[in-house]
C-alpha positions as CSV (number, residue, x, y, z in Angstrom):
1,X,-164.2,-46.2,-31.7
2,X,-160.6,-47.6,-32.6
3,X,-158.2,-44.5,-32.5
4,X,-154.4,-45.0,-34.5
5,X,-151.7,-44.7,-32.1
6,X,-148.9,-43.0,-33.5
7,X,-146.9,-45.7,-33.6
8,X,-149.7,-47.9,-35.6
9,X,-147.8,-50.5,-38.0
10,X,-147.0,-49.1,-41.0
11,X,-149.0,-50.4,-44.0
12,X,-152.6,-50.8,-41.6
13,X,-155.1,-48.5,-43.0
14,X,-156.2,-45.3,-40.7
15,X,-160.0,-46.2,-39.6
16,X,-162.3,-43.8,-41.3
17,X,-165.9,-43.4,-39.9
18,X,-168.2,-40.7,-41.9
19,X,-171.3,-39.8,-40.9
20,X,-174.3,-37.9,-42.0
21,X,-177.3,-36.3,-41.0
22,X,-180.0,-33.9,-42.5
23,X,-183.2,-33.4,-40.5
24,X,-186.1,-30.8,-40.5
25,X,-188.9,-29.1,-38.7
26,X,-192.3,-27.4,-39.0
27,X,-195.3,-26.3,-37.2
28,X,-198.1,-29.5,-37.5
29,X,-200.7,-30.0,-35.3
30,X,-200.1,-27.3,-32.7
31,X,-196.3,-28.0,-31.9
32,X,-193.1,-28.2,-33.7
33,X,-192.6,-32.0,-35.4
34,X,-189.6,-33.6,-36.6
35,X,-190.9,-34.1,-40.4
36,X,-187.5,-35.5,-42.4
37,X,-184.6,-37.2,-40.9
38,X,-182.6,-39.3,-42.9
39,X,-178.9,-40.5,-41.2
40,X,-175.8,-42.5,-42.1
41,X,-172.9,-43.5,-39.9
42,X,-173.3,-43.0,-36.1
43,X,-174.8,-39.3,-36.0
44,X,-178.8,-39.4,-35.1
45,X,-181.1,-37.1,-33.2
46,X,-183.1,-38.0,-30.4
47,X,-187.1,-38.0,-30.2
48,X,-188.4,-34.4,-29.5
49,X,-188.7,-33.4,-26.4
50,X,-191.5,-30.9,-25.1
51,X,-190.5,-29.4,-21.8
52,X,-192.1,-26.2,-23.0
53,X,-194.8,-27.6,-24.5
54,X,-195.0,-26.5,-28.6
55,X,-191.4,-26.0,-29.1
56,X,-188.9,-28.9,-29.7
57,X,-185.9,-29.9,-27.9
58,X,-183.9,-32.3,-29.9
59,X,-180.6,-33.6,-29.1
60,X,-178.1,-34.0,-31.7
61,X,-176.3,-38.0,-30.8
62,X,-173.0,-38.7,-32.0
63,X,-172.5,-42.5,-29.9
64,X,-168.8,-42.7,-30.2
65,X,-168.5,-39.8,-28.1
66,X,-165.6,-38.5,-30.4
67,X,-164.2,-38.1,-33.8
68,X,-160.7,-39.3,-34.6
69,X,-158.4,-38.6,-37.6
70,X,-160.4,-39.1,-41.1
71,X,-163.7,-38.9,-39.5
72,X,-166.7,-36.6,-40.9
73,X,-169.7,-35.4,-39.9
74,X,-172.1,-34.0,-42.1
75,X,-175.4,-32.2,-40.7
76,X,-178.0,-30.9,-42.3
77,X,-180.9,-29.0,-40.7
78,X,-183.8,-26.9,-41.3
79,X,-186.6,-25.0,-39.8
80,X,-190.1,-24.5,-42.5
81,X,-193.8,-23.7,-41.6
82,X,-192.8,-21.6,-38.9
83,X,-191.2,-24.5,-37.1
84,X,-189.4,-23.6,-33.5
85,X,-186.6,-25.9,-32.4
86,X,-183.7,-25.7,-29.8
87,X,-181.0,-28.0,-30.5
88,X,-178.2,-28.9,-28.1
89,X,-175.9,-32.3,-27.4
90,X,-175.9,-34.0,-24.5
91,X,-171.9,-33.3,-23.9
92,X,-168.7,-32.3,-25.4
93,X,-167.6,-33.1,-28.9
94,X,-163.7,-34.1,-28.6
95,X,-161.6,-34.7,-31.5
96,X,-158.7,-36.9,-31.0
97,X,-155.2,-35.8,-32.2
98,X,-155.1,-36.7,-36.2
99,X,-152.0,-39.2,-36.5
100,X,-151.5,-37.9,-40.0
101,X,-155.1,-37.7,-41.3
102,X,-157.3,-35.0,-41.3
103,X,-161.3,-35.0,-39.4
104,X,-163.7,-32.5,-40.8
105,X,-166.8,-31.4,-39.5
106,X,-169.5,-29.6,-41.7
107,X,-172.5,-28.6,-40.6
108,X,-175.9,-26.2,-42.6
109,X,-178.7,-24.8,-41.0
110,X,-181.4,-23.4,-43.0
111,X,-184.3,-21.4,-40.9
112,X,-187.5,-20.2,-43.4
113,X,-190.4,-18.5,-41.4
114,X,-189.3,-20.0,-38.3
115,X,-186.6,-20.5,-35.6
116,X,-183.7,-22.4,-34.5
117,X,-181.9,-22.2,-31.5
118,X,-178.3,-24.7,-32.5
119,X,-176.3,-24.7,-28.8
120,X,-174.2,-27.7,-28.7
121,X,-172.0,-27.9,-25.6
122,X,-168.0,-27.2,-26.3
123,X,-165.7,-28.9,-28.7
124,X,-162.4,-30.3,-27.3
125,X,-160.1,-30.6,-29.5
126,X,-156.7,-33.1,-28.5
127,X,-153.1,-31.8,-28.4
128,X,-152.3,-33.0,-32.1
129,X,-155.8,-32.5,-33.9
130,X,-156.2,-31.5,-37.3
131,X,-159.5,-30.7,-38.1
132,X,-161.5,-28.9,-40.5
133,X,-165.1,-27.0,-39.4
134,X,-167.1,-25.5,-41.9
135,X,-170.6,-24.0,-40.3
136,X,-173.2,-22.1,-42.5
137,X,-176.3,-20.6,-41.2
138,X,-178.8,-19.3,-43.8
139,X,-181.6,-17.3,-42.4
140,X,-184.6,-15.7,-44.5
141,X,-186.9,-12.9,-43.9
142,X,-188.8,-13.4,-41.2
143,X,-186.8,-16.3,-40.0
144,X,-184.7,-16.4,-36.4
145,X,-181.3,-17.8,-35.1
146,X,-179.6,-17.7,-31.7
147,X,-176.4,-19.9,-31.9
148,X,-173.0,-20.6,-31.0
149,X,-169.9,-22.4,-30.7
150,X,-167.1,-23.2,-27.9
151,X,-164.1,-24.3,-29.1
152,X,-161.7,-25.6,-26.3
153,X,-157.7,-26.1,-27.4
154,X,-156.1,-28.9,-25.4
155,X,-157.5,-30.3,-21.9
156,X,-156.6,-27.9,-19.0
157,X,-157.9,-30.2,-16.6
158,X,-155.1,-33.0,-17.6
159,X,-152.6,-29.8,-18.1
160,X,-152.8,-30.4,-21.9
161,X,-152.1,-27.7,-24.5
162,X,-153.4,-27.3,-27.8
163,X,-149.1,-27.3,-29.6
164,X,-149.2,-29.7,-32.8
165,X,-152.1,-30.0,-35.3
166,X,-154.4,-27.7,-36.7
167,X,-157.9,-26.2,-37.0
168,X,-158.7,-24.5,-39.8
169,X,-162.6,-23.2,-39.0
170,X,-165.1,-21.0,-41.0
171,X,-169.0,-19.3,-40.1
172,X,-170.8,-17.6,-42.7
173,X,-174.3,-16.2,-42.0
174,X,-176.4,-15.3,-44.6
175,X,-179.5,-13.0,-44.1
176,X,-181.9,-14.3,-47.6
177,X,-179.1,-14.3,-50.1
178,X,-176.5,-11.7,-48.7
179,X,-173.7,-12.6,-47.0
180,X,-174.0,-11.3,-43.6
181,X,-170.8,-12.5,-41.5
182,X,-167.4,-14.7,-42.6
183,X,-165.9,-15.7,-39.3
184,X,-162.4,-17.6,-39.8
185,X,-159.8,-18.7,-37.7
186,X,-157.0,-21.0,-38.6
187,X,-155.0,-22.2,-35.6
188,X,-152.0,-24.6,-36.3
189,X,-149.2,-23.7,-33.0
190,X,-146.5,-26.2,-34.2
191,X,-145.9,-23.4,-37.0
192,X,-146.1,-20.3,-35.0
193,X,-143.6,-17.9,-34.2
194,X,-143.1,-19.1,-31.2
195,X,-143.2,-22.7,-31.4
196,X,-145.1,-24.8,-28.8
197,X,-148.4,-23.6,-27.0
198,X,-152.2,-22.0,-28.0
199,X,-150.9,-19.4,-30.8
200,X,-153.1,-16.0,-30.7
201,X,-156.1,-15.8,-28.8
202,X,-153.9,-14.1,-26.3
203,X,-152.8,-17.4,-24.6
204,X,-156.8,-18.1,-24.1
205,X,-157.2,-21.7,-24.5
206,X,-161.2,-21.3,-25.3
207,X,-162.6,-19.2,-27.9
208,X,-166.2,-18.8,-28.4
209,X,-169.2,-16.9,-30.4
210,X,-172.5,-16.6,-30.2
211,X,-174.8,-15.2,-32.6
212,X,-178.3,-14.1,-32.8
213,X,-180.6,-12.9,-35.5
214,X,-182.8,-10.4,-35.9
215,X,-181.4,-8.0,-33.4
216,X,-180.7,-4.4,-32.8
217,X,-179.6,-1.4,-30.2
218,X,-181.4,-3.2,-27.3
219,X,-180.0,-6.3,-27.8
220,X,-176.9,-5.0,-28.3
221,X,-177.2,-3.5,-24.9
222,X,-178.3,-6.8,-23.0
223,X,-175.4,-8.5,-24.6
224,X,-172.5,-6.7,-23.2
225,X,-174.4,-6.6,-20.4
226,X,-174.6,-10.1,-19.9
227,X,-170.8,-9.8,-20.6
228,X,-169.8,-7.4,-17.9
229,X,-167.6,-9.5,-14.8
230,X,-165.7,-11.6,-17.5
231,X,-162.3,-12.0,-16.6
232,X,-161.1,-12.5,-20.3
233,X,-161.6,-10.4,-23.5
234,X,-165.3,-10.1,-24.5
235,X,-167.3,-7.9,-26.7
236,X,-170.6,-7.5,-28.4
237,X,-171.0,-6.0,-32.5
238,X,-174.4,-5.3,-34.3
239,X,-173.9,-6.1,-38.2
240,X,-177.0,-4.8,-39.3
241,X,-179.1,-7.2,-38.0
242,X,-177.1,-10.0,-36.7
243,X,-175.7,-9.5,-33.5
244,X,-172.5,-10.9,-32.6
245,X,-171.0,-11.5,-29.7
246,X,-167.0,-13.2,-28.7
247,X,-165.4,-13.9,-25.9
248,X,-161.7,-15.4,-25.0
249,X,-161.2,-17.8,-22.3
250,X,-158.5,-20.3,-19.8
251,X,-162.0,-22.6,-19.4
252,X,-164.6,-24.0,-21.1
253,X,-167.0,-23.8,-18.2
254,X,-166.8,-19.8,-17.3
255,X,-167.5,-19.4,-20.8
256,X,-170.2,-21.5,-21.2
257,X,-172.0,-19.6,-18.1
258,X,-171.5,-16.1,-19.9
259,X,-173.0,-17.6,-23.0
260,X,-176.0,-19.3,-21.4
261,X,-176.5,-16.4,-19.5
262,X,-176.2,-14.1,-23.0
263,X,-179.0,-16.3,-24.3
264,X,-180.7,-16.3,-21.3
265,X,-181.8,-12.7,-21.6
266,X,-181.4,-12.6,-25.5
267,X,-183.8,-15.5,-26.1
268,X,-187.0,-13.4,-25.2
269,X,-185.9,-10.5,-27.3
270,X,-185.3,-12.7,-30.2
271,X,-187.5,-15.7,-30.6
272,X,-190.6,-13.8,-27.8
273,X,-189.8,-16.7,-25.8
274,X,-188.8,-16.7,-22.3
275,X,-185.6,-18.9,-21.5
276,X,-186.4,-22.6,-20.5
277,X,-183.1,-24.3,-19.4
278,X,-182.8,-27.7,-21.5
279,X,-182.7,-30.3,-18.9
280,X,-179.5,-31.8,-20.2
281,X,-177.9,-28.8,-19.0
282,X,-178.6,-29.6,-15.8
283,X,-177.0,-33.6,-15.7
């Protein structure tokens, strides 16, 4: 992928690369099939994997490995005729600082009668990114959910902050037609009071969420529990329903083992499945 210095000649054209995806699953033949995928742009999912047997593993492919300024993606996914699915990527999503044009990221998940698991690994997003993210899960009656999200600002490992851009974000969850949850957070440090550096999240540079649906007292319970040791600021709500759970970070990986293990001990409570580690995990 070609990525616009900031001192690209004036009068070239930014590079735009959109891309699109809407794929579904349902119960035929004794496991969960991938039955519609249609795709546009470099965004694809992998052939189902089995590793427990009936339920799918799919793995959500987005080749250039990142998304630069005036890039979209646009997913679509479902989950009919009791389908089962876990979906996860096979590595980080980074978005590249904007260079004066915006990326956006939109993503709906629709589960009927059956369940979806949507676990990508953490988004890094550049010192200078301006991005847009706009996730909607929609979940009937009868239908079950257990995702999340890990957002990372800036690269500690190459002692990068998140100071100049801005990431406007947005998570709705609706139970059947009610509006359940509207989760947004707009982060732009260049503006802040105090200038430079990760504005709010208490100087965290990684925020993430995880959410789970249908849940109640117990789950609640095995939630925090999973949460107790954390260093950083964590917590576990019941909305009705639809547990959800936060937690504050300085690295993507400690946060990513208090998730996994969250889902971990959630997963049989929600989906009557016990947890099977997708092997991409593991790489």
């Amino acid at each position: 992928m070609t990525i616009l210095s900031s001192g690209a000649r004036a009068g070239v054209p930014p590079r735009r690369w959109p891309a699109s995806l809407s794929a579904a699953v349902a119960w035929r033949g004794g496991r969960t099939r991938l039955v519609q995928r249609r795709q546009r742009g470099p965004l694809a999912l992998q052939r189902p994997l089995y590793p427990e047997g009936d339920i799918a593993h799919l793995y959500l492919l987005h080749p250039p490995g990142g998304v630069a300024g005036g890039d979209s993606l646009d997913i679509r996914f479902g989950a009919n005729e009791n389908g089962e699915c876990l979906v996860t990527t096979p590595g980080a999503t980074k978005f590249y600082r904007g260079n004066g044009e915006r990326a956006s990221q939109r993503q709906r998940i629709d589960v009927d009668a059956g369940s979806v698991e949507w676990l990508p690994q953490e988004s890094i997003f550049f010192d200078g990114a301006d991005v847009r993210l706009r996730s909607e899960f929609r979940v009937a009656e009868g239908g079950r959910l257990i995702a999340w999200e890990i957002n990372c600002f800036g690269r500690p490992a190459a002692n990068e902050r998140y100071c100049h851009g801005c990431i406007d974000s947005e998570v709705r969850v609706y139970r059947g037609d009610e509006l359940r949850l509207v989760e947004r957070l707009v982060l732009a440090p260049s503006v802040g009071r105090h200038g430079g550096g990760t504005a709010g999240l208490r100087g965290h540079g990684v925020s993430a969420m995880l959410l789970a649906l249908p849940a109640d007292d117990t789950a609640l319970g095995v939630a925090r529990e999973a949460l107790e040791g954390m260093a950083s600021p964590s917590g576990a709500t019941l909305l009705g329903d639809l547990l959800v759970l936060r937690c504050l970070g300085h690295g993507a990986e400690p946060v990513r083992r208090s998730l996994a293990r969250a889902w971990h001990r959630l997963r049989p409570l929600v989906t009557g499945r016990r947890a099977v580690t997708p092997r991409i995990w593991l790489t």
